[in-house]
N, C-alpha and C positions, 0 to 999 in steps of 0.2 A: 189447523189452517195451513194450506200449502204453500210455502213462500212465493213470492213475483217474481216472475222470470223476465231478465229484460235481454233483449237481442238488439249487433247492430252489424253492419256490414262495412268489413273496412277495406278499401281498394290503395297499392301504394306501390309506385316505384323506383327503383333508384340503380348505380351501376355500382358493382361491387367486384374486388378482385378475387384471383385465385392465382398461383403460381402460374397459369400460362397465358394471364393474361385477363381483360375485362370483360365484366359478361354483365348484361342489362338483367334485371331480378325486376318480375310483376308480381307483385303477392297481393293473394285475395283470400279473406275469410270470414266466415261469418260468425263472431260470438256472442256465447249466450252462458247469462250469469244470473245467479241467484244469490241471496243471504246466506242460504247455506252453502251451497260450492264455493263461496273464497275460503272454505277451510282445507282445502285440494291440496295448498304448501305444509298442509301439519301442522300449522301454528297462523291460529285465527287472528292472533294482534299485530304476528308479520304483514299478513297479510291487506291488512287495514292499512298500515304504513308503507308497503312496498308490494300494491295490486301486481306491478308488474316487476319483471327482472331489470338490474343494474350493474353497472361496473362492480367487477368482484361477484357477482349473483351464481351460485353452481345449477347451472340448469340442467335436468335428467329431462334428456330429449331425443326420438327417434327421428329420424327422417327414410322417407322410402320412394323411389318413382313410382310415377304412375303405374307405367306398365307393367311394372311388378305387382301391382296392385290388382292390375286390371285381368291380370293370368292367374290368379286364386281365386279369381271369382269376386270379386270387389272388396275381402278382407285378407291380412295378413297371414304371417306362418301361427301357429301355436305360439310359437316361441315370442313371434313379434309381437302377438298380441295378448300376452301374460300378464295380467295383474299384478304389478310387484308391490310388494307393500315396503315402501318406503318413506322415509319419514326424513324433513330437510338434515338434521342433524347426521344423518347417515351417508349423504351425498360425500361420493369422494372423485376429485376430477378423470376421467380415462385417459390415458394416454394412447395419443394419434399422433402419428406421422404424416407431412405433409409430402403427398405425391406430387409432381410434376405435369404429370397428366391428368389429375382428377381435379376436380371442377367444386364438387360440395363438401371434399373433404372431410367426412366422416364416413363414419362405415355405416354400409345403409340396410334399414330391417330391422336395427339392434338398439336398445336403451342404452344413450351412454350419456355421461356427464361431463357437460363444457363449461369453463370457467368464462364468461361473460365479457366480453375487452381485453381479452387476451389476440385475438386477430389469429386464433387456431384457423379457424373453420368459418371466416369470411361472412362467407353468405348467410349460413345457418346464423348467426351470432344476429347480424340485422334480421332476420327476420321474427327472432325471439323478440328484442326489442319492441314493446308495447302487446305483449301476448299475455295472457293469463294462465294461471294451470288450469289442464283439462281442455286447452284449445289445440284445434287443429287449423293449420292452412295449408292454402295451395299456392305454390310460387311456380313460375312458368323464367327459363334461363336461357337468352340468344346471347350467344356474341358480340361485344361490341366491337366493329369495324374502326380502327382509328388510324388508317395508313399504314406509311413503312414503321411508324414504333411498337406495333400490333405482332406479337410473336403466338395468336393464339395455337392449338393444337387441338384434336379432333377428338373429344373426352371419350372416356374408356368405357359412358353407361349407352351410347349407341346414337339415333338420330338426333337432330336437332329441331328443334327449340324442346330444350328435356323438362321436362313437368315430373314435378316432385312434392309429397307432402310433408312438411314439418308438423311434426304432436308436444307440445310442453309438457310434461307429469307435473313435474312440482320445479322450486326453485328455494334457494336460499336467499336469506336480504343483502339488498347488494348497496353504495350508492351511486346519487350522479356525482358530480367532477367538483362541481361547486358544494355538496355537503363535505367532502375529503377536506381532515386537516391538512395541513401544509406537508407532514410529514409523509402522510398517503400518498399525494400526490407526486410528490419527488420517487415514492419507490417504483408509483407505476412506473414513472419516466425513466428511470433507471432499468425496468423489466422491460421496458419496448425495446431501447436501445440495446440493449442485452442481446431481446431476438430477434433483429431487425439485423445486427453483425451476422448471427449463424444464419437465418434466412441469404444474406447475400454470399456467403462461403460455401452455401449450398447450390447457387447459380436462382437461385427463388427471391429475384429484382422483385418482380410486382410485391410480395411478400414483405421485402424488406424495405421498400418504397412505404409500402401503407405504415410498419412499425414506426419508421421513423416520423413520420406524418402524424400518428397518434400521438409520442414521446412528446413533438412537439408543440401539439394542441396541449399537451397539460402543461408544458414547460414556460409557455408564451405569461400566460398570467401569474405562474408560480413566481418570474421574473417578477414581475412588476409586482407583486407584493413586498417580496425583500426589500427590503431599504428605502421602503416607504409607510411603515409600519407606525402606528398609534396605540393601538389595542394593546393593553399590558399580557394580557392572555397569548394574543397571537404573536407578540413579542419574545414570549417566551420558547413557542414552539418554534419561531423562525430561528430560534439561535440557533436550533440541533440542524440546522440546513447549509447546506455550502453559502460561501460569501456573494452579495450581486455579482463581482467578477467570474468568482466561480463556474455561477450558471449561467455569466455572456458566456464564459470559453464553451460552456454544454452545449447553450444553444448553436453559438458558431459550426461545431461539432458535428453536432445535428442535420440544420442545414447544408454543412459540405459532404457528410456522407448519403442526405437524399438525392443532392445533385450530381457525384458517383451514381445512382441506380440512375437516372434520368437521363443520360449522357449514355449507358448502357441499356435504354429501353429509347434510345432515337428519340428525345424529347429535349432538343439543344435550349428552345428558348426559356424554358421550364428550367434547365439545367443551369443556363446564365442568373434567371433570378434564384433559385437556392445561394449560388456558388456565388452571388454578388452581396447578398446578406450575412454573410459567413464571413467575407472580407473586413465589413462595414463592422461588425461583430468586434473579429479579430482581427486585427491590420497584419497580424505578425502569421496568421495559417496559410502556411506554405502550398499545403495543398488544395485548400481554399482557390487559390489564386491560380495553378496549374488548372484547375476544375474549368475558373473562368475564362481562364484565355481559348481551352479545349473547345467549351462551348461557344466564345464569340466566333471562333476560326471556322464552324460548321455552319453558322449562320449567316459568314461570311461582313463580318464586324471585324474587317482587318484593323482598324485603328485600336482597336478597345481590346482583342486579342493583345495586340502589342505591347501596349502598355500592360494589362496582365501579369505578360512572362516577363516585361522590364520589373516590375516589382518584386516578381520571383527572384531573381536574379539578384536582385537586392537581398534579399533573405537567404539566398543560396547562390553565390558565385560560381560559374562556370559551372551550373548544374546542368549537365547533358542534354536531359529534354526540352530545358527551356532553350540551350542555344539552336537545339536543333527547330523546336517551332518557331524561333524567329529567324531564321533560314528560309520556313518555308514561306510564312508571310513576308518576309521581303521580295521574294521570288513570285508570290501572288499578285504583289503591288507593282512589278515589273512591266509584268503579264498585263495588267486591269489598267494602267497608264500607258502602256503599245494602243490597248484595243479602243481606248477612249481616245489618242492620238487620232488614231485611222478613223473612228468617226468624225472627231470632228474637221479635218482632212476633206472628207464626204462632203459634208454640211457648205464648207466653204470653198469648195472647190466649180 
């Protein structure tokens, strides 16, 4: 008897980064599964329990443009299109470098394996997400236009709007956020933060903006478990974790270094809320507070700049850059009290 084939068509979009900046992703594909192809991963009971890929998941995945598709005749090289027989236990991750100018960041034509939530490879990584092995889609990539904080660059694969197909082979079990013990979760956080520092030493803001951002989606409820704990089980695991205080200073931490990238990607009001949670956090982070007054001063929040670098000041006596931005907002306020003078001069005149 030939097993049932069932097909479904899934349309999705979302905007996703890359080192030069945000690009809108449409993916569309159509799959189809049967009882026998969920053994695609090499192990049918994985399978059963993790249809699709997860945090932690090694995924052996090609990605190719269109138009490199479309210039062999509508298949791949040899190469690309090799049967490998592989088997999940043998997934080992490839090592990629993040270009500046590339947009999908992987190397395209070639199987290679990406570690799932890791924010290598951006785009690819979403669009694995809810894929099965043995599927293909098609994702279609514009630009997204966001203003002067928009530093996009003109990608190195040719025209735009670039059309690209991603393939899954296989996948290792991965999970979501909420099966991770405590302890999982903290490492992620720890592995974000990690490459969310080299992304930004590299000048790769967008990059380091999203690491931090993930760090702190896992970091937010890992808080609030600590030191409210019952479960003698999860009590146990929570010991091997830093203290609630601990992981305010993380998070403070956190927050003040995504509002560093957001202050450096032209996104002031974005930057004040990072760099005002940070404070609220830690009263005592110094550069927290340099962050926030940076940013009220761009938005031109003279009052609340002021006070800012007054608290800095507090924490750092005659720290240079703070006396010199409250030089400049004095001299702002000078300014913005002439010019308010003169109108209302006008008005009553």
């Amino acid at each position: 008897m030939q097993p049932d084939k069932q097909e479904a068509v899934d349309v999705a979009s979302w905007v996703s980064v890359s080192p030069g900046g945000l690009w809108r992703v449409q993916r569309k594909w159509t799959h189809k599964w049967t009882q026998q192809s969920s053994s695609n991963t090499g192990d049918d009971a994985s399978c059963l329990t993790n249809p699709c890929p997860k945090l932690g998941s090694l995924c052996r995945v090609k990605v190719q443009l269109k138009a490199q598709t479309d210039d062999l005749g509508g298949s791949s090289t040899t190469k690309g299109n090799e049967k490998i027989g592989v088997t999940v236990t043998e997934l080992v991750p490839t090592p990629i470098l993040r270009h500046h100018d590339a947009v999908l960041q992987i190397p395209l034509g070639d199987w290679v394996t990406l570690g799932l939530g890791e924010g290598q490879c951006d785009i690819t990584e979403a669009c694995l997400e809810g894929m099965r092995a043995g599927e293909k889609c098609e994702i279609q990539l514009t630009p997204v236009g966001t203003g002067p904080e928009a530093s996009l660059r003109q990608p190195l694969y040719g025209d735009l709007p670039l059309i690209a197909t991603v393939e899954l082979q296989a996948f290792t079990p991965g999970k979501e956020s909420w099966e991770m013990t405590p302890i999982e979760r903290w490492e992620w956080v720890k592995s974000h933060k990690e490459r969310g520092g080299g992304r930004f030493r590299s000048g790769d803001l967008w990059g380091a903006a999203d690491s931090y951002s993930r760090a702190l989606k896992l970091l937010i409820p890992l808080c609030g478990l600590v030191g409210e704990v019952e479960d003698t089980n999860c009590l146990e695991e929570t010991q091997q974790l830093p203290s609630s205080d601990q992981l305010k200073i993380k998070k403070a931490e956190l927050h003040s270094n995504l509002s560093l990238c957001q202050l450096k990607l032209n996104q002031p009001q974005r930057a004040r809320d990072s760099a005002a949670k940070a404070t609220q956090l830690e009263p005592g982070a110094s550069k927290a507070w340099y962050r926030l007054g940076q940013a009220c001063q761009q938005l031109n929040e003279l009052d609340e700049a002021k006070e800012a670098f007054k608290k800095l000041l507090e924490l750092q006596p005659d720290l240079p850059a703070a006396v010199k931005a409250l030089k400049e907002i004095t001299s702002r306020e000078k300014e913005r009290n002439v010019q308010l003078g003169l109108r209302l001069s006008k008005m009553f005149s």
